[in-house]
C-alpha positions as CSV (number, residue, x, y, z in Angstrom):
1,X,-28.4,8.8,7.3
2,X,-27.5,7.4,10.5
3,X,-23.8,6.9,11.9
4,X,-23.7,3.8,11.0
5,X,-25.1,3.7,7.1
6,X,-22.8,6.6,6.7
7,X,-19.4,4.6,7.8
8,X,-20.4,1.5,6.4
9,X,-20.8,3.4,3.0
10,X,-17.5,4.4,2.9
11,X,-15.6,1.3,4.2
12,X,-17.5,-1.1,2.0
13,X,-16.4,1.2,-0.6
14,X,-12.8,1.1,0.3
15,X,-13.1,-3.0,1.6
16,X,-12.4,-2.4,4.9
17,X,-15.8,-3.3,5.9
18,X,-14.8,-5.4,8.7
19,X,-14.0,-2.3,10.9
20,X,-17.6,-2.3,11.4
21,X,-18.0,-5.7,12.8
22,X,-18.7,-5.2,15.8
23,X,-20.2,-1.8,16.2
24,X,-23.6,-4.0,17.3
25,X,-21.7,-4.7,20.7
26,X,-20.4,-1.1,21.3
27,X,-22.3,1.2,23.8
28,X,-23.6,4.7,22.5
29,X,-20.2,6.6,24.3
30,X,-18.1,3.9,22.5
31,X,-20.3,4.3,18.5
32,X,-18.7,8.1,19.4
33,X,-15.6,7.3,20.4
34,X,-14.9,4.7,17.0
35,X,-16.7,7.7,14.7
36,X,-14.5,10.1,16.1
37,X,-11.8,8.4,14.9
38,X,-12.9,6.7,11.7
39,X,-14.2,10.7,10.7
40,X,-10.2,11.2,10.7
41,X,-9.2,8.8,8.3
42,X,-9.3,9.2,4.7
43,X,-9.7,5.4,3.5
44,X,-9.2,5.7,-0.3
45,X,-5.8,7.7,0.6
46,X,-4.3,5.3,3.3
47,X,-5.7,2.5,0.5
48,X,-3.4,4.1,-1.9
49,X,-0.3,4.1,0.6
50,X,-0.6,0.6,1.6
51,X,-0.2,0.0,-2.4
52,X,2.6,2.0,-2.4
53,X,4.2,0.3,0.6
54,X,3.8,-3.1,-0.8
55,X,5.2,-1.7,-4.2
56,X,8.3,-0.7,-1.5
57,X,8.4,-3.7,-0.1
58,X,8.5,-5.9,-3.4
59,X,11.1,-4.1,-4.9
60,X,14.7,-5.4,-5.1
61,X,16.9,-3.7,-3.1
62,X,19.0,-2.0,-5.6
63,X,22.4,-0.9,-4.2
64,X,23.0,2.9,-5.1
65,X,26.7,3.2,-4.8
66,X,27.0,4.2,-8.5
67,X,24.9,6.9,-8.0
68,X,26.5,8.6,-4.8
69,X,28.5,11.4,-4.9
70,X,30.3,13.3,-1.5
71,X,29.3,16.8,-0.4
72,X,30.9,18.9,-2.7
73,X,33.1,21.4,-0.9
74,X,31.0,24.6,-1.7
75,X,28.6,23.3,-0.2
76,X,30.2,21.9,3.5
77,X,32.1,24.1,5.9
78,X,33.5,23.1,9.3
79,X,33.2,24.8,12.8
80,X,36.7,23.8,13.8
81,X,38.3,24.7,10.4
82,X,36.9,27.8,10.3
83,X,38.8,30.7,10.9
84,X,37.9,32.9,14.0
85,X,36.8,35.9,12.1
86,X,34.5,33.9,9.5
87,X,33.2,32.1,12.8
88,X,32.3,35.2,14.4
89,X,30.6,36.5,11.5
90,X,28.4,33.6,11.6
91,X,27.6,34.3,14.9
92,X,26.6,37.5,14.8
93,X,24.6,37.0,11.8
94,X,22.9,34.4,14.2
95,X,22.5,36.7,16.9
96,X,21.1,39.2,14.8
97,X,18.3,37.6,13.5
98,X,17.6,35.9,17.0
99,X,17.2,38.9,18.9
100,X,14.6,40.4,16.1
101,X,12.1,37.1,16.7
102,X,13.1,36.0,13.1
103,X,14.3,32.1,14.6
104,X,12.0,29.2,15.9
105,X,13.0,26.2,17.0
106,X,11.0,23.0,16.4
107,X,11.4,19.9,18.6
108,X,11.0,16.2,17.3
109,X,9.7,14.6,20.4
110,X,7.3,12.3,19.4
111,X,8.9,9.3,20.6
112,X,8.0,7.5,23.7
113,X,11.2,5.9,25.7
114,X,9.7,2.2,25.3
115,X,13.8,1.1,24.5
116,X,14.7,3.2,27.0
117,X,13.1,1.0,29.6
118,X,10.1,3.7,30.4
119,X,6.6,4.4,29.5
120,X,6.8,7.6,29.8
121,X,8.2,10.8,26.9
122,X,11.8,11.1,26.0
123,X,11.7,14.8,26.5
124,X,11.2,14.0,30.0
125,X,13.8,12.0,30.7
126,X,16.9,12.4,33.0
127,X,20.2,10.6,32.5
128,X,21.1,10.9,36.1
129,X,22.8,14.4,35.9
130,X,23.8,16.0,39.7
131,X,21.0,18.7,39.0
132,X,18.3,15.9,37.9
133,X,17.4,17.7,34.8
134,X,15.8,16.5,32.4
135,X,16.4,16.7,28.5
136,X,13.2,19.0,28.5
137,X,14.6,21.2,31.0
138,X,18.2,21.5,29.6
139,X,16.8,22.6,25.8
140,X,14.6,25.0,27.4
141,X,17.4,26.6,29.3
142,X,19.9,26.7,26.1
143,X,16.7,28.7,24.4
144,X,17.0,31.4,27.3
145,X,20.7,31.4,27.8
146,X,21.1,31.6,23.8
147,X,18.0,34.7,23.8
148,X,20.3,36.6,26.8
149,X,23.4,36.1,24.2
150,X,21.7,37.3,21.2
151,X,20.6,40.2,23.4
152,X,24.3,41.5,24.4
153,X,25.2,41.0,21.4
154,X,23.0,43.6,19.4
155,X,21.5,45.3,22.6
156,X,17.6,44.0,21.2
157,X,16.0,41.4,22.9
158,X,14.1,39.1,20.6
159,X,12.1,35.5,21.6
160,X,12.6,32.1,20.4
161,X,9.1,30.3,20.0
162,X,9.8,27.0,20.9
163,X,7.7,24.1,19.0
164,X,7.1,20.9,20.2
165,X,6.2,18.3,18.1
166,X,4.1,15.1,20.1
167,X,2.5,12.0,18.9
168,X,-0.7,10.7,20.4
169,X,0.9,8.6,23.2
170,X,3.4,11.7,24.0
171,X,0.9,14.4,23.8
172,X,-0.7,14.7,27.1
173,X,2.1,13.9,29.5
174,X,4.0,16.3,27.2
175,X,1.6,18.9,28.1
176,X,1.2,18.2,31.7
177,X,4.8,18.2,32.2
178,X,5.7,21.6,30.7
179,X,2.8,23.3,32.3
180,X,3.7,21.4,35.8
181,X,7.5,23.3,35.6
182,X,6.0,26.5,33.9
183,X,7.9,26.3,30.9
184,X,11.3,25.8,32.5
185,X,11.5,29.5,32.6
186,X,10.0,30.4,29.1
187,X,6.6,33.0,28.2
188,X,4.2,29.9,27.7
189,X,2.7,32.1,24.5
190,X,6.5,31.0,23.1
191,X,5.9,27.7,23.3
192,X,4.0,25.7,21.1
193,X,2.9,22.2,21.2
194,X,1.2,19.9,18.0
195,X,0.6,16.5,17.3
196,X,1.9,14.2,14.5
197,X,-0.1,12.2,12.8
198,X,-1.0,8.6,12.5
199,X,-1.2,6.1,10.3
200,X,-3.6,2.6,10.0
201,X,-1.2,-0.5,10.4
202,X,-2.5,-2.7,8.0
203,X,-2.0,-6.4,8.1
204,X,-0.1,-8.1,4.7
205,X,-3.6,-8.4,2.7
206,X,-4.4,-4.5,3.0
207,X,-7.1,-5.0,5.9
208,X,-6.8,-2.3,8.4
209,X,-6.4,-3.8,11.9
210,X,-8.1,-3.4,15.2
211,X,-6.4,-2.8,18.5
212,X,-10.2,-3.1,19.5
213,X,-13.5,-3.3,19.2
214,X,-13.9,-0.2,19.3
215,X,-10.2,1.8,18.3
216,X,-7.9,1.6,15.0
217,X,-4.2,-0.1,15.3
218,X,-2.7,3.4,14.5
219,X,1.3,4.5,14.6
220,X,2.8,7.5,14.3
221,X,3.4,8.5,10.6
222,X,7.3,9.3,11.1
223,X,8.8,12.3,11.8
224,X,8.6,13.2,8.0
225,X,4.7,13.8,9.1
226,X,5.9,17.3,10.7
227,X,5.5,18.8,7.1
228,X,1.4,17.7,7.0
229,X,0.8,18.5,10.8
230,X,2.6,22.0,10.0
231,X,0.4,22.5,7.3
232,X,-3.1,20.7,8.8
233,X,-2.8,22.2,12.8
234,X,-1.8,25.7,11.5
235,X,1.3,25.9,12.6
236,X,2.9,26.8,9.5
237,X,0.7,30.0,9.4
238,X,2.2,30.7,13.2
239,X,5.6,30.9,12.3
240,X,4.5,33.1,9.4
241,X,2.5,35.8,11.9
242,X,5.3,36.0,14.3
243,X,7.7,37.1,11.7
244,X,9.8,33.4,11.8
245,X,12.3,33.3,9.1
246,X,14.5,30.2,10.1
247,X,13.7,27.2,11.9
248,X,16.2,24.8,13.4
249,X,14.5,21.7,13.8
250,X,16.2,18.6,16.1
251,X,15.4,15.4,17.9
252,X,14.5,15.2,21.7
253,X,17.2,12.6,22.8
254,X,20.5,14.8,21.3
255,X,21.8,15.8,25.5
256,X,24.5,17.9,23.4
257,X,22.6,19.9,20.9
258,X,23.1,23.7,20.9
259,X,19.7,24.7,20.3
260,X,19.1,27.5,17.9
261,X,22.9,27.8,17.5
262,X,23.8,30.9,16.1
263,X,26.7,30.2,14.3
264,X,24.5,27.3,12.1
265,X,21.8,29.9,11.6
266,X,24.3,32.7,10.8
267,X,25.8,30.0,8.3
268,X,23.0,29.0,6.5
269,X,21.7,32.4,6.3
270,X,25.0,34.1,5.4
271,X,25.1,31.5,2.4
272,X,21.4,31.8,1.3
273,X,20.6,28.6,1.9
274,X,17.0,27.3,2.3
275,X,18.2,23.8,4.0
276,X,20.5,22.8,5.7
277,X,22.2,19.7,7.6
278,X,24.3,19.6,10.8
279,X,26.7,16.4,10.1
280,X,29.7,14.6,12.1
281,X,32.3,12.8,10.9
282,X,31.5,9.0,11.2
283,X,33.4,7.2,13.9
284,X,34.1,4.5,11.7
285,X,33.0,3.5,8.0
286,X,30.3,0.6,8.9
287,X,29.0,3.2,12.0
288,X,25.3,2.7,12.0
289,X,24.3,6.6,11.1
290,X,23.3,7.3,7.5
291,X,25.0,9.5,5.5
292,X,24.6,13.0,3.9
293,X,25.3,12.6,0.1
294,X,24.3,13.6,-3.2
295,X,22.4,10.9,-5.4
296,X,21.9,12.3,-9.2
297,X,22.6,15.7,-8.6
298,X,20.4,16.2,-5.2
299,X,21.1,15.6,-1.4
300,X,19.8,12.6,0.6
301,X,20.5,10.9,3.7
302,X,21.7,7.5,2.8
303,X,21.0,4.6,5.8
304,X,24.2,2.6,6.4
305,X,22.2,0.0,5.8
306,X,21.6,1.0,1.9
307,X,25.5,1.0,1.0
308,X,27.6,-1.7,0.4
309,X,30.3,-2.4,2.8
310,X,33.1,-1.8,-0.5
311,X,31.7,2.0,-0.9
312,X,31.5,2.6,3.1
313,X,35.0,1.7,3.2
314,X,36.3,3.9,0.2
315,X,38.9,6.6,0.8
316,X,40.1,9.3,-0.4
317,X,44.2,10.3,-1.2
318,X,44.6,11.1,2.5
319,X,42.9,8.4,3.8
320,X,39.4,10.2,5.0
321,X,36.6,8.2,5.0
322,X,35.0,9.5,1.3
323,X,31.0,8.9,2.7
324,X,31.8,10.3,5.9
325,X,29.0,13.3,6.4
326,X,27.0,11.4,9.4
327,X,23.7,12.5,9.9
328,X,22.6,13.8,13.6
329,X,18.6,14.5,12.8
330,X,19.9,18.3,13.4
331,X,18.9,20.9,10.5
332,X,17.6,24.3,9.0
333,X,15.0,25.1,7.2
334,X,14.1,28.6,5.8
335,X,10.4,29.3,6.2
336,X,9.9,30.3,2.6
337,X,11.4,26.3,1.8
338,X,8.8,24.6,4.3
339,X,6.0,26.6,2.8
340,X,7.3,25.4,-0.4
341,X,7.2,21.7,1.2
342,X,4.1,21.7,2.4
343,X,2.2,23.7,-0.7
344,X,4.2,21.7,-3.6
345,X,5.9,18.3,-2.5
346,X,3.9,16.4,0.4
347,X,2.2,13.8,-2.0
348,X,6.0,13.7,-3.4
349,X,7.9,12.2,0.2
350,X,9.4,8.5,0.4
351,X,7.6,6.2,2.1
352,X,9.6,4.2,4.6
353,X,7.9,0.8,5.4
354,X,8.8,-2.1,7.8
355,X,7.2,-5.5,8.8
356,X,6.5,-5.6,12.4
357,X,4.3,-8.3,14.2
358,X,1.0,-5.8,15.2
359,X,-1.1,-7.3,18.2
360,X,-4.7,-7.1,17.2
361,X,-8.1,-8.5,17.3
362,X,-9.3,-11.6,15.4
363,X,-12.9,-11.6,13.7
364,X,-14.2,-13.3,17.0
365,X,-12.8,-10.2,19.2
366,X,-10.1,-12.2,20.5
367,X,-6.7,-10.1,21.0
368,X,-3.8,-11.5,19.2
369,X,-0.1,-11.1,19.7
370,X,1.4,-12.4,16.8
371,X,5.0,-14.0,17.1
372,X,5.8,-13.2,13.5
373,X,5.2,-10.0,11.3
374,X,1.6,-9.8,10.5
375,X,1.6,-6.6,9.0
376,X,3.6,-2.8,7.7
377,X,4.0,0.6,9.9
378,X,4.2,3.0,7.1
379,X,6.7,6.3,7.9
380,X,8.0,9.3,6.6
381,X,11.6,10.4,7.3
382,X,12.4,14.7,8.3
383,X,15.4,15.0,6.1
384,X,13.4,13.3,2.6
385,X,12.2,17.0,1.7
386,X,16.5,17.6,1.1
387,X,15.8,16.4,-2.5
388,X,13.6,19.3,-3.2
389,X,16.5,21.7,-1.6
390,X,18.1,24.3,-4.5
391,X,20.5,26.0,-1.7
392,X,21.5,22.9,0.8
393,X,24.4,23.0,2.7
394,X,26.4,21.3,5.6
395,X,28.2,22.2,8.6
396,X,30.0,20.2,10.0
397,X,30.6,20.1,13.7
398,X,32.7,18.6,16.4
399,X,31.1,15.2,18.1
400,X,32.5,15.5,21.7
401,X,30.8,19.3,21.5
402,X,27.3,18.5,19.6
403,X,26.4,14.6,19.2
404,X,25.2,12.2,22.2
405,X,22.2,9.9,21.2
406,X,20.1,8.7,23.9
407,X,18.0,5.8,22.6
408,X,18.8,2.6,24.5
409,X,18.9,1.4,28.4
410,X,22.3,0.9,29.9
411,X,22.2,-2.7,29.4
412,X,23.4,-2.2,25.3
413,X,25.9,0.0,26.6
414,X,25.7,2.5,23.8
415,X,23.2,6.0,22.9
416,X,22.3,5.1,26.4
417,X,22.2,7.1,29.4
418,X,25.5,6.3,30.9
419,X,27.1,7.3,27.4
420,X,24.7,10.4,27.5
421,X,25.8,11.6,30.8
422,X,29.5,11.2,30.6
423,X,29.7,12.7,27.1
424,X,28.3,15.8,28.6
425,X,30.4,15.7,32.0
426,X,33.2,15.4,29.5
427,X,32.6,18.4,27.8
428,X,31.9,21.0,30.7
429,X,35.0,19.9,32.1
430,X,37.2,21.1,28.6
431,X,34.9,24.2,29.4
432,X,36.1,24.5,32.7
433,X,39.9,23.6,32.1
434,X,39.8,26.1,29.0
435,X,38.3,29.0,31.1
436,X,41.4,28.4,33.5
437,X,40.0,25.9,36.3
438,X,41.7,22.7,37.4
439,X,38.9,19.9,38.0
440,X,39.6,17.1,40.3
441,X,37.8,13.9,39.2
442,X,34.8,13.7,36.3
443,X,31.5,14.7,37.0
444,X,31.4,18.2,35.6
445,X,28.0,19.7,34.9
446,X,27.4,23.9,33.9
447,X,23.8,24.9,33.9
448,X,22.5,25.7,30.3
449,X,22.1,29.9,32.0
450,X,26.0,30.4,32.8
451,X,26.8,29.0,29.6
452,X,25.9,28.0,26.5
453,X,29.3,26.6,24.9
454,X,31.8,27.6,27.3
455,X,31.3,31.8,27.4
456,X,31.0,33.5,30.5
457,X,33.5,30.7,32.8
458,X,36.6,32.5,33.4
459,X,35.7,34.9,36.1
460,X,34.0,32.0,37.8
461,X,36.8,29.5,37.3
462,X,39.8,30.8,36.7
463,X,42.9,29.7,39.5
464,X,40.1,27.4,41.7
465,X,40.4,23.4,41.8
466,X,37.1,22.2,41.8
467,X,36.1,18.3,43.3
468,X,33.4,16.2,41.8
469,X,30.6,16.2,41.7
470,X,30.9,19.7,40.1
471,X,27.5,21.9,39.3
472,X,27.7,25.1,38.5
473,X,24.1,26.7,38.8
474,X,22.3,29.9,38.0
475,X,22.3,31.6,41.1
C-alpha cells in the first residue's frame, strides 16, 4: 500500500479527507515531510476531543460558588507565620533529600514571548538586569547555589537534574541556547530537555485545518500535556532511574522563584503529601489569578474568571479575603503521585477550550487570516491532576520574596519587564539592608551563587554604603 492509500484510509475514515487535497502538488521531500506528521496524529482520538470541546463550549456556564470551600487549615501553612524552629526543620528536611539526588526540578517553558514583544523563548529573556542575565541563567544559578547549600548543610553533595519542558516553536532555540552557555554552570547529563505536545486546531465544523499544503495548524496542548510527554518521551522512567523522589515543577517567567526551595520540599515531605501548591495572598478580591480551593471535597484552581464577583468579595470575621489562596503555577509533586497520573488519570484531565481566529488555507490553497474566530485551541491546565491528590497541601509564601510574573511588554505596565526587574531590585536590597548594609538609591542585584534568599551577606555587607547600580557577583 502506498503512502498515500494508506493516509487516505484513515482520514476518509475519520472525515478529514481534505488533509489530502493537495498531496498531488507536493514534491517527494514534502509527501515525507506531511506523512511524518500525519503518522503522529491519532485522528479517531483528536475526533473524540473536538466532541468534547464543543460539549465544553455549549455548556452553560454554571457558577460554582455553592460548591467552594477555603483551604482548610490542616492543610495550609505559612512561611512567615512559621516559627523559626518548624522553619528550619523544613529546611533541613529539604536539604536532606537534595544533597542525596532525591529532588528534580521541572521547568514549564514552553511558551514563546510573542506578548512580550519577541519571537524568541521566554527562558531566554532578560528584563534589563545590570548583569544582563537572563531568566534561563538566573534558575540555573539558584539550582547550584541551592545544591552548594544542601551540601553544607549535611556535608553530601547530591545533583538536581534540571528538566526543561519545550514546545515545538521553543524546542531548538531552547537547545542551542543552553548548549551555547554550557549549561550556565550545570553537568549537561543534569539537564534534560522534552517537548510538549500538540494539538490539531480544528475549525467550528470539526475539519482539521491546514497552515499548508503541506503542514497541520497545530498548538501546543497546554501545559497539562507535561503528564503525556512524561509518560510518551520517557521521562517519567528518568526520574525513576536516578533515584528522583520530589519534583518541584514552575513556569519560566516567575524572575522570583526559589527553585527547588528546600523549605517547600521539606514541607511537603515532612507532611506526606503527594501534591502540593505554592499560593500568595491575592492583592485584591477581583485580582486576575485563580484561586486554590476545594470544590466537593477535592482541590482545584478556580480562574477568577469562574466566580462571581459576590463570592470574590466575601470575608471572613477579620476581614481576610475568604478565596484568597492565589495560584503562582509553582508546585510539588511526589514521583510515586505522577506515576499515578500518568498510569491511572490522563484520559480523566479537563479540557480547556477557546475560540481563536486560526489563519489557514482555503480549499483553493489560498492562506486565510480570518478577522473572527474560525475555530478551538484545545488545552490542558498543570494543576487539573490536584483533584486526584489524597495528601494536597499549601504553603503559603510572601509575594515581594517569591511572585513576579513576566508576561506582557512595558506598554500594559503590569507582569512586564519593568515590574519584573524592580520587584527583584527591591528584594536584594531588604537582603542587603537586613545583612547590615546601607544602599544608596534602587538598583540592587545579588548573583543567584552568593545567595539564594539572603544567606551568606553579612560579611560582605555589613557597615558599607553601597551606590546604584549595585551587583554583587560570584567572584
Amino acid at each position: 500500500m502506498s503512502t498515500y492509500d494508506k493516509f487516505k484510509t484513515r482520514v476518509e475514515r475519520t472525515n478529514q479527507s481534505h488533509l489530502l487535497q493537495f498531496w498531488e502538488e507536493l514534491t517527494s521531500e514534502q509527501r515525507n515531510e506531511f506523512a511524518s506528521q500525519l503518522e503522529t496524529i491519532d485522528f479517531e482520538e483528536v475526533n473524540q476531543l473536538f466532541q468534547d470541546a464543543m460539549a465544553r463550549l455549549e455548556e452553560d456556564v454554571v457558577k460554582i460558588d455553592n460548591h467552594m470551600k477555603p483551604i482548610p487549615p490542616s492543610q495550609l501553612e505559612s512561611e512567615e507565620s512559621s516559627q523559626p524552629e518548624t522553619l528550619e526543620r523544613y529546611k533541613r528536611i529539604g536539604y536532606q533529600e537534595i544533597s542525596e539526588g532525591h529532588v528534580g526540578v521541572l521547568v514549564l517553558a514552553g511558551g514563546q514571548g510573542t506578548r512580550l514583544g519577541v519571537t524568541y523563548p521566554k527562558g531566554m529573556y532578560s528584563v534589563g538586569l545590570p548583569s544582563g542575565k537572563t531568566l534561563f541563567q538566573i534558575q540555573a544559578e539558584r539550582i547550584r547555589r541551592v545544591e552548594n547549600l544542601a551540601n553544607e548543610y549535611t556535608g553530601k553533595h547530591g545533583y538536581i537534574t534540571w528538566y526543561i519542558m519545550t514546545s515545538g516553536p521553543t524546542e531548538e532555540a531552547t537547545e542551542g541556547f543552553l548548549k551555547t552557555h554550557n549549561f550556565f554552570g550545570l553537568r549537561s547529563e543534569n539537564v534534560v530537555q522534552f517537548r510538549q505536545g500538540l494539538l490539531p486546531c480544528f475549525d467550528l465544523n470539526g475539519r482539521i485545518l491546514l497552515e499548508n499544503k503541506k503542514r497541520l495548524a497545530l498548538a501546543p496542548d497546554g501545559n497539562g500535556g507535561l503528564y503525556r510527554a512524561l509518560r510518551d518521551q520517557g521521562i517519567l522512567n528518568d526520574m525513576l532511574q536516578r533515584g528522583i523522589r520530589h519534583l518541584h515543577i514552575h513556569s519560566v517567567d516567575n524572575i522570583l522563584v526559589k527553585v527547588a526551595d528546600p523549605a517547600f520540599i521539606g514541607y511537603c515531605v515532612g507532611k506526606k503529601a503527594d501534591c502540593g501548591a505554592k499560593i500568595v495572598r491575592k492583592s485584591s478580591p477581583m485580582e486576575e489569578v485563580g484561586v486554590v480551593c476545594q470544590i466537593d471535597g477535592r482541590f482545584q484552581v478556580v480562574e477568577y474568571s469562574e466566580i462571581t464577583e459576590k463570592t470574590a468579595n466575601l470575608r471572613d470575621k477579620e476581614g481576610t479575603i475568604v478565596f484568597s489562596a492565589g495560584n503562582i503555577c509553582n508546585h510539588y509533586f511526589s514521583i510515586n503521585f505522577l506515576n499515578e497520573i500518568v498510569t491511572k488519570h490522563l484520559d480523566k484531565l479537563k479540557l480547556h477550550v477557546a475560540k481563536k481566529k486560526i489563519p489557514f488555507i482555503d480549499e483553493n490553497g489560498d492562506k486565510i487570516k480570518p478577522d473572527k474566530p474560525n475555530g478551538i485551541k484545545m488545552e490542558k491546565y498543570v494543576y487539573d491532576v490536584f483533584q486526584f491528590s489524597d495528601h494536597f497541601v499549601t504553603w503559603e509564601v510572601p509575594r515581594h520574596a517569591e511572585f513576579s510574573a513576566l508576561k506582557y511588554s512595558d506598554d500594559v505596565e503590569r507582569d512586564c519587564p519593568s515590574s519584573s526587574r524592580k520587584n527583584l531590585f527591591s528584594l536584594h536590597k531588604k537582603y542587603i539592608v537586613a545583612a547590615g548594609g546601607t544602599v544608596v538609591g534602587d538598583i540592587v542585584e545579588i548573583s543567584p551563587l552568593i545567595s539564594y534568599s539572603g544567606e551568606n551577606l553579612k560579611e560582605k555587607v555589613e557597615g558599607k554604603v553601597f551606590h546604584e547600580p549595585v551587583l554583587l557577583n560570584y567572584e
